[in-house]
DRENPA-3360 file (N, C-alpha, C; in nm, 2 decimals, always signed):
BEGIN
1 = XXXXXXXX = +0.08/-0.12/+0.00/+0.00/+0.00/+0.00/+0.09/+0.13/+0.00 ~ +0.21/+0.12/+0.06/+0.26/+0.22/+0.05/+0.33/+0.29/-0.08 ~ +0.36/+0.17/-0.17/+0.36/+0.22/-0.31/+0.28/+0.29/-0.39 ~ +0.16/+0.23/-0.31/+0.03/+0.32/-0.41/+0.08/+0.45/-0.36 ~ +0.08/+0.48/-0.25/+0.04/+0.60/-0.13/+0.12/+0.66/-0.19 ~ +0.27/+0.66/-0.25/+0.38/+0.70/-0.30/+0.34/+0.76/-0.43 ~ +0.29/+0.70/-0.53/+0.23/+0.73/-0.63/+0.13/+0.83/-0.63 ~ +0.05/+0.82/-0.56/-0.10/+0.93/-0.54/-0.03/+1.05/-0.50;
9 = XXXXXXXX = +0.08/+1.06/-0.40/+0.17/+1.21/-0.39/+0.20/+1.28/-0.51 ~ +0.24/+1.13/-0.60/+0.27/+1.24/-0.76/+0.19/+1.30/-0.84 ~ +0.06/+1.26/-0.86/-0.04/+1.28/-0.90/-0.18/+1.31/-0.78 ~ -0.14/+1.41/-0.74/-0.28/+1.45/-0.62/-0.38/+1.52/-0.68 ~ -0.34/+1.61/-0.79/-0.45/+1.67/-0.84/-0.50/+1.57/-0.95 ~ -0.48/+1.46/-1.04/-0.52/+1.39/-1.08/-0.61/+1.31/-1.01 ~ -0.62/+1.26/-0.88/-0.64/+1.18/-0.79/-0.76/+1.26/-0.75 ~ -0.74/+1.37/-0.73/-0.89/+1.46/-0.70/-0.95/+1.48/-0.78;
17 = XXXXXXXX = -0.92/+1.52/-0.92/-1.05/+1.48/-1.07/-1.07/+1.43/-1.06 ~ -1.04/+1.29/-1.03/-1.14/+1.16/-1.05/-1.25/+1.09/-0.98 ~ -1.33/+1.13/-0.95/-1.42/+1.03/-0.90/-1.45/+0.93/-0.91 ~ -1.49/+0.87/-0.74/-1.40/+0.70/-0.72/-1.53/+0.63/-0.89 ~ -1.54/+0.50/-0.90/-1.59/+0.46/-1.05/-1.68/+0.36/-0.97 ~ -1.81/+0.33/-1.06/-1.86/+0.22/-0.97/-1.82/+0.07/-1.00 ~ -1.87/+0.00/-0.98/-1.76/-0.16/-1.04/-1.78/-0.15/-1.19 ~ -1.89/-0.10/-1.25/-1.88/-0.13/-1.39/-1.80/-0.08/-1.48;
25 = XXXXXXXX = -1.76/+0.06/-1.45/-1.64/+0.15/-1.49/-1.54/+0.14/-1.50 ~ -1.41/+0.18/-1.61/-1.31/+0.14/-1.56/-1.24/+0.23/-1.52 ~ -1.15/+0.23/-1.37/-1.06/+0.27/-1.31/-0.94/+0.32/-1.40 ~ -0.95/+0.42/-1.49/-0.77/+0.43/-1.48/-0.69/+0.44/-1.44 ~ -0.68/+0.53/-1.27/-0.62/+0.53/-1.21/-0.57/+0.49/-1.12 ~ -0.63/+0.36/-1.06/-0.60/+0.26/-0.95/-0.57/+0.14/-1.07 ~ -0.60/+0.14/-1.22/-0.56/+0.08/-1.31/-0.42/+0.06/-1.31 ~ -0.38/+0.20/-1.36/-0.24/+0.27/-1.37/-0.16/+0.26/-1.21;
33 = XXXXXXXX = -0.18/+0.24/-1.12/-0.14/+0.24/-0.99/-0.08/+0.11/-1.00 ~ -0.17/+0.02/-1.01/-0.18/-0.14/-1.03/-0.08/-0.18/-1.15 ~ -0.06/-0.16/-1.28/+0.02/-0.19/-1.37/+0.13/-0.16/-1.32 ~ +0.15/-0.03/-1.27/+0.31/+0.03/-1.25/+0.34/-0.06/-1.11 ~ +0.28/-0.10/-1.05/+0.32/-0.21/-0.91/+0.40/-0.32/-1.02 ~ +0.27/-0.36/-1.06/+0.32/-0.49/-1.17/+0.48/-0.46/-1.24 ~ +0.45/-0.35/-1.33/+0.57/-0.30/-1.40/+0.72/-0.35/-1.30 ~ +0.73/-0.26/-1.19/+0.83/-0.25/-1.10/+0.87/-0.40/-1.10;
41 = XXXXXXXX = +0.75/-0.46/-1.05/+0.83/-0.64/-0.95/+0.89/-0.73/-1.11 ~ +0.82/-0.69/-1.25/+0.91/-0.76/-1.34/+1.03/-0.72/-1.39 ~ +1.09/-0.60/-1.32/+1.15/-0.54/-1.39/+1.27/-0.53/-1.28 ~ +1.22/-0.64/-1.17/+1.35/-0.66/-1.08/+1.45/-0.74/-1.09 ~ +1.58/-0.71/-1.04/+1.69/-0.78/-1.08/+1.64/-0.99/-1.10 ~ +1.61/-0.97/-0.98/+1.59/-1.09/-0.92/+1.49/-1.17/-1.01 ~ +1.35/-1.11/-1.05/+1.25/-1.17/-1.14/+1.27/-1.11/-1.31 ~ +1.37/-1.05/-1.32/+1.36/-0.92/-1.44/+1.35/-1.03/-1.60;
49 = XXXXXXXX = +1.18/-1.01/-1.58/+1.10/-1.07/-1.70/+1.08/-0.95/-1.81 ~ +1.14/-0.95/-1.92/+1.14/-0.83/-1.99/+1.02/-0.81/-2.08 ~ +1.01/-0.92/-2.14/+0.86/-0.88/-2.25/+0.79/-0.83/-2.15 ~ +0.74/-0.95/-2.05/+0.64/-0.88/-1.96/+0.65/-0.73/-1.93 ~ +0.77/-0.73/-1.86/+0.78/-0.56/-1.77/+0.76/-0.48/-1.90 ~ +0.81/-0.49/-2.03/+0.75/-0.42/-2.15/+0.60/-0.39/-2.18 ~ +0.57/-0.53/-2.18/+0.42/-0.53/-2.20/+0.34/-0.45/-2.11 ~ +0.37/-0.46/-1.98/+0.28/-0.39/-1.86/+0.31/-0.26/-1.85;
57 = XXXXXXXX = +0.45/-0.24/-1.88/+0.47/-0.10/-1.88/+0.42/+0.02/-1.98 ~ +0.39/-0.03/-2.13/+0.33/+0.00/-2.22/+0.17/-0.01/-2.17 ~ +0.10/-0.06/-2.10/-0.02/-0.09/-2.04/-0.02/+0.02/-1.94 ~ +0.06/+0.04/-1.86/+0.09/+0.12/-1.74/+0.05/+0.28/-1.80 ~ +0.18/+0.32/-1.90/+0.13/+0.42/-1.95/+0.01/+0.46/-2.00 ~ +0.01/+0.34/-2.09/-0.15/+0.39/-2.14/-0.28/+0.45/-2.07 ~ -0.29/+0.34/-1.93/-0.39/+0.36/-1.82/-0.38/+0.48/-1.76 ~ -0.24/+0.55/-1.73/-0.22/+0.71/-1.74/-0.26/+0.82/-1.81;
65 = XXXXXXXX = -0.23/+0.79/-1.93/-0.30/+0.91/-2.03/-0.44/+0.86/-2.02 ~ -0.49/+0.75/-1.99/-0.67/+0.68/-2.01/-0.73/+0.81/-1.86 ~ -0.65/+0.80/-1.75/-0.67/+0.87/-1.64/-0.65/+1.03/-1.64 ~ -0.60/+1.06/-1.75/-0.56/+1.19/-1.74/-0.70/+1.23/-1.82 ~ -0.70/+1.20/-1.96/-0.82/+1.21/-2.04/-0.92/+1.26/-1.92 ~ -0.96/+1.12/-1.86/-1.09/+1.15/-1.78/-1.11/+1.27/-1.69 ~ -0.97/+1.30/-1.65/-0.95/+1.44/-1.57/-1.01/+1.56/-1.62 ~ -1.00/+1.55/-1.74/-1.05/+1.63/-1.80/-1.22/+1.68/-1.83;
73 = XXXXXXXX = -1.29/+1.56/-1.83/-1.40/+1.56/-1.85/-1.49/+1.65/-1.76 ~ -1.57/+1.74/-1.80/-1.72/+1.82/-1.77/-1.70/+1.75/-1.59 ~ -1.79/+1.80/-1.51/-1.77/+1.77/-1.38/-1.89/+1.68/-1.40 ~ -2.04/+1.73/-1.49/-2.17/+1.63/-1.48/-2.11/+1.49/-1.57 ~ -2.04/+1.49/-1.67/-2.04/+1.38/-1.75/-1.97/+1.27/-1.68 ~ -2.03/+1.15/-1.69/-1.96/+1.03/-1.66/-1.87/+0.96/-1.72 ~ -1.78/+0.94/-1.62/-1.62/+0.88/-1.64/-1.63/+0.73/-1.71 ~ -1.67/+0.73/-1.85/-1.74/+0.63/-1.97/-1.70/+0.73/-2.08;
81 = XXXXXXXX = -1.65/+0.59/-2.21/-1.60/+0.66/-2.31/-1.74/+0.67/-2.41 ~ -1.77/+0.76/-2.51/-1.85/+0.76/-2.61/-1.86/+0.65/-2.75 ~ -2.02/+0.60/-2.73/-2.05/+0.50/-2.84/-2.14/+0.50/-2.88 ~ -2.15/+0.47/-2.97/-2.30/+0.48/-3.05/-2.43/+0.44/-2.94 ~ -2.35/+0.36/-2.85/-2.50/+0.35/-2.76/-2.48/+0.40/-2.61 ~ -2.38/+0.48/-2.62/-2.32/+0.54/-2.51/-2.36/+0.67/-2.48 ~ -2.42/+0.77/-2.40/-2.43/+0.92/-2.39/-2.36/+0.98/-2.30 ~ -2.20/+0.98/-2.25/-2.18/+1.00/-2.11/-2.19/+1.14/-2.09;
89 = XXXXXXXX = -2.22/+1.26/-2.18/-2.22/+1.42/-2.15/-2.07/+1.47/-2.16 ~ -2.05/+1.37/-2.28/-1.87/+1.40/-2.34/-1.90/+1.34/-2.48 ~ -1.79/+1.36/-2.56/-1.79/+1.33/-2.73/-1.67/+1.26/-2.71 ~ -1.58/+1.18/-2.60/-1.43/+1.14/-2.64/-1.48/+1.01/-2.64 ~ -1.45/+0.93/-2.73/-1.41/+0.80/-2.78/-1.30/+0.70/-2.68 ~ -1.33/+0.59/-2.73/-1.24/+0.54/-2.63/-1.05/+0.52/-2.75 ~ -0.95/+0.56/-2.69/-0.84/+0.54/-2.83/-0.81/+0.43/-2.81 ~ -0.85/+0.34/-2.76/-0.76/+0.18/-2.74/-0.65/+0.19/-2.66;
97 = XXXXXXXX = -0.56/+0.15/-2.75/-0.44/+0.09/-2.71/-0.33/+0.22/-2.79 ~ -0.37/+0.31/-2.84/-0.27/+0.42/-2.92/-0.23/+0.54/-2.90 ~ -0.16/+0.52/-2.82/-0.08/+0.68/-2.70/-0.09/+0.80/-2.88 ~ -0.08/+0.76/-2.95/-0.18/+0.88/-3.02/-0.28/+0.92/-3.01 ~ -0.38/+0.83/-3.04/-0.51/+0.86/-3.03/-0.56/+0.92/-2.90 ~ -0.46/+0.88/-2.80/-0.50/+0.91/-2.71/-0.50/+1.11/-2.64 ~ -0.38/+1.09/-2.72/-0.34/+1.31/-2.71/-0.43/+1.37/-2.79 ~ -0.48/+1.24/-2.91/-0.54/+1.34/-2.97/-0.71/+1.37/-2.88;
105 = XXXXXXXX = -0.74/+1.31/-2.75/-0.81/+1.35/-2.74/-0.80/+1.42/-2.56 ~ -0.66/+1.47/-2.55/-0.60/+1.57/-2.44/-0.54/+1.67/-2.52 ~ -0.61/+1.75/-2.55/-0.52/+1.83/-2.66/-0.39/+1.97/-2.59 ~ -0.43/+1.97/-2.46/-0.32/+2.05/-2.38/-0.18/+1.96/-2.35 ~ -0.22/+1.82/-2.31/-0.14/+1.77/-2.30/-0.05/+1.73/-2.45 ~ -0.15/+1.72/-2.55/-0.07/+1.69/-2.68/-0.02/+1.82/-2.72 ~ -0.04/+1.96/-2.71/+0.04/+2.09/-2.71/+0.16/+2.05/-2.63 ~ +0.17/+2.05/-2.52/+0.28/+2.04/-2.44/+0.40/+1.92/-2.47;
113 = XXXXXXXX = +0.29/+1.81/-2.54/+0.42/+1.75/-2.58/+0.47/+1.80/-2.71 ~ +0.45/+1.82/-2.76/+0.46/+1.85/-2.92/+0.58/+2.01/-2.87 ~ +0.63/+2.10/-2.77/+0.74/+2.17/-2.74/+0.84/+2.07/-2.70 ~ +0.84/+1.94/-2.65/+0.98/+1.87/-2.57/+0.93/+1.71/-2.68 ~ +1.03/+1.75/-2.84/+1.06/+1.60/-2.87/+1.11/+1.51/-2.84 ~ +1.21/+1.55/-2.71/+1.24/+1.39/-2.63/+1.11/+1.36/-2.59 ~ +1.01/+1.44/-2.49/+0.90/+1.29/-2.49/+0.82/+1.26/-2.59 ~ +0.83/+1.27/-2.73/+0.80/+1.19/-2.79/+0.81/+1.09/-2.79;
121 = XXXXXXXX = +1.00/+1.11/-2.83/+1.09/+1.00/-2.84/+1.05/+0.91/-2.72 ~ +1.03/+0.93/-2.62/+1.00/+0.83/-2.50/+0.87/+0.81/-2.53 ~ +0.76/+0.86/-2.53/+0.61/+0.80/-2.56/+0.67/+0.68/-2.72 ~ +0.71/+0.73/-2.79/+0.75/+0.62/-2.90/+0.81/+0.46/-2.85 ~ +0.92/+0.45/-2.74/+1.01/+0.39/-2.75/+0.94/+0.33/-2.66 ~ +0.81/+0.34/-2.52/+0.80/+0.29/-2.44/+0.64/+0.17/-2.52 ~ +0.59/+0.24/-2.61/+0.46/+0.22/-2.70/+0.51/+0.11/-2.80 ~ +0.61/+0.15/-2.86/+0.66/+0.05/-2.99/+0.84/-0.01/-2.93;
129 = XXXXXXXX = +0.87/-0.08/-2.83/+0.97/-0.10/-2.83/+1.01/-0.17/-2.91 ~ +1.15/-0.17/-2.95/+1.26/-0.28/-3.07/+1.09/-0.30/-3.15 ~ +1.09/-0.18/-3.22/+0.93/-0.18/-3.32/+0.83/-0.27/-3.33 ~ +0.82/-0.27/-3.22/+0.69/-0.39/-3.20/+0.58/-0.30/-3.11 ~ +0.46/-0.31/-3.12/+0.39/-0.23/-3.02/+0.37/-0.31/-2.88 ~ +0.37/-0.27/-2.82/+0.39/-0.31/-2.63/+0.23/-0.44/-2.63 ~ +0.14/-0.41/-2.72/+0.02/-0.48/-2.69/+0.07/-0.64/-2.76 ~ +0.14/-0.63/-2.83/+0.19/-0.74/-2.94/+0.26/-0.80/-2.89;
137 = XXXXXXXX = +0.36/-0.75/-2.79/+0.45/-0.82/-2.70/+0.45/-0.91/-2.61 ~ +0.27/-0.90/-2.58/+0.21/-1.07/-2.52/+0.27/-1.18/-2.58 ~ +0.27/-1.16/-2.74/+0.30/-1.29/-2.79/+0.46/-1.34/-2.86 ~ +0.58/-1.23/-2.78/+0.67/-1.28/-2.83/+0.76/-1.35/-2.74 ~ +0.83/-1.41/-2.82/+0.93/-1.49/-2.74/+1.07/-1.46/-2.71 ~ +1.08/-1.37/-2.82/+1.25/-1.27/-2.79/+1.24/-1.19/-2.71 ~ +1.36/-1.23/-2.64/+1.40/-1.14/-2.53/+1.47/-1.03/-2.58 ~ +1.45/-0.87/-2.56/+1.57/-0.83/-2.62/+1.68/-0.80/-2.55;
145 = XXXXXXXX = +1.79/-0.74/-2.63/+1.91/-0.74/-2.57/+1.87/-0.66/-2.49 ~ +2.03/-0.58/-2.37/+2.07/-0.57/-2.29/+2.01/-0.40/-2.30 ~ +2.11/-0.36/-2.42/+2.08/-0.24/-2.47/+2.00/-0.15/-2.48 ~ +1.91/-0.24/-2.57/+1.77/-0.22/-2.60/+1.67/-0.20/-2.48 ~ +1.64/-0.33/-2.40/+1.56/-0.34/-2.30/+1.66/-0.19/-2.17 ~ +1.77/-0.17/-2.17/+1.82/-0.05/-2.11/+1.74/+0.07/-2.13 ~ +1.77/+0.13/-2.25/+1.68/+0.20/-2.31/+1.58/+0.24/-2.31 ~ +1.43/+0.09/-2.33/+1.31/+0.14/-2.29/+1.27/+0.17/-2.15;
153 = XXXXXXXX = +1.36/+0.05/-2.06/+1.31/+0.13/-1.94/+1.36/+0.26/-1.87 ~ +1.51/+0.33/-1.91/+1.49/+0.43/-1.88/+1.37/+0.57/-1.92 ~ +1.36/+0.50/-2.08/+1.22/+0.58/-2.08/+1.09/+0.56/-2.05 ~ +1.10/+0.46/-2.03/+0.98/+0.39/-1.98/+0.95/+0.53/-1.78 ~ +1.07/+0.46/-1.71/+1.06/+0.59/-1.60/+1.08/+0.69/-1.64 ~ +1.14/+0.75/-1.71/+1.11/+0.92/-1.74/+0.98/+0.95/-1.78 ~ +0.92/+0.87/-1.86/+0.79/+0.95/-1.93/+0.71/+0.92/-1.80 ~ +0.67/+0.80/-1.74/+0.61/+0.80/-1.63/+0.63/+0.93/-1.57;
161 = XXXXXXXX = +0.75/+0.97/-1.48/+0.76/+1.08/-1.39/+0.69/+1.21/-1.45 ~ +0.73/+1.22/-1.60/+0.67/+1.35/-1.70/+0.54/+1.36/-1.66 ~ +0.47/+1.26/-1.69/+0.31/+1.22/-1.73/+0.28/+1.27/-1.60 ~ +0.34/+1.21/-1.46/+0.27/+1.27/-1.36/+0.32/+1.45/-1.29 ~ +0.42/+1.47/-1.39/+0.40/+1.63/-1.33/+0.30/+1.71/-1.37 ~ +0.29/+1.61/-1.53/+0.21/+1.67/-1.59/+0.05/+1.70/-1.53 ~ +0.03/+1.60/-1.44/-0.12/+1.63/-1.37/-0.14/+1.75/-1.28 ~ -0.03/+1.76/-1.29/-0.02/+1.90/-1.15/+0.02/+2.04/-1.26;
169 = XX = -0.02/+1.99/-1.34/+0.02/+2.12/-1.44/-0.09/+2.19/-1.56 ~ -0.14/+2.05/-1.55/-0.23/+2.10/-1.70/-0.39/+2.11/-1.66;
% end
């Protein structure tokens, strides 16, 4: 618990937009709390499972920008994405799995990234690592090198830390 507790410090005004969800909703940010726990323990010396910690980390972020989005939303509209049989008192869509799609519907946050192309380069590298996308990487069996798997996770933690200053900012 104390990791969460640790986390919620970084993102407190994210934490206060959101209103808790009822079971049918989904959580992004006890989502995102939960992935990044997961993230961490694969990504230890001792267990350091790399697809995995890729895969969850790529899931991790996603459930961040999915939780920031929501922050956003009208105070009456409900924290549910829009569908043809959906009316939550919002027009955002759900973007899947595509840290694009997903700015494109934070558009402060997509301004602010679009001035600092390193976090691009880190939203890129943590989304598509060794060019594969992070969702795809359930099904692989290479491990990558040393280098490589170096690399994403340092970006993998920098964009993390970004994403959450970002809540206190935007």
């Amino acid at each position: 618990m104390e990791a969460a507790v640790f986390l919620c410090q970084d993102s407190s005004v994210l934490n206060e937009k959101i209103t808790k969800s009822s079971p049918n909703m989904e959580d992004y940010q006890a989502a995102f709390m939960q992935r990044h726990l997961d993230t961490e323990i694969l990504c230890k010396k001792e267990s350091e499972r790399r697809i995995a910690a890729m895969h969850f980390g790529g899931i991790t972020i996603e459930c961040l920008l999915k939780a920031m989005i929501f922050a956003t939303l009208p105070k009456a509209a409900t924290q549910e994405w829009k569908t043809d049989s959906n009316n939550p008192g919002h027009t955002i869509t759900n973007p899947g799995h595509s840290y694009t799609e997903a700015l494109n519907r934070h558009n402060r946050l997509k301004s602010r990234i679009d001035k600092f192309p390193q976090v691009r380069k880190w939203l890129d590298e943590v989304e598509n690592p060794n060019s594969q996308n992070f969702i795809d990487m359930r099904y692989s069996g290479l491990e990558p090198d040393d280098e490589s798997y170096k690399r994403w996770f340092k970006a993998y933690q920098i964009l993390k830390g970004w994403l959450q200053k970002q809540t206190t900012q935007l």
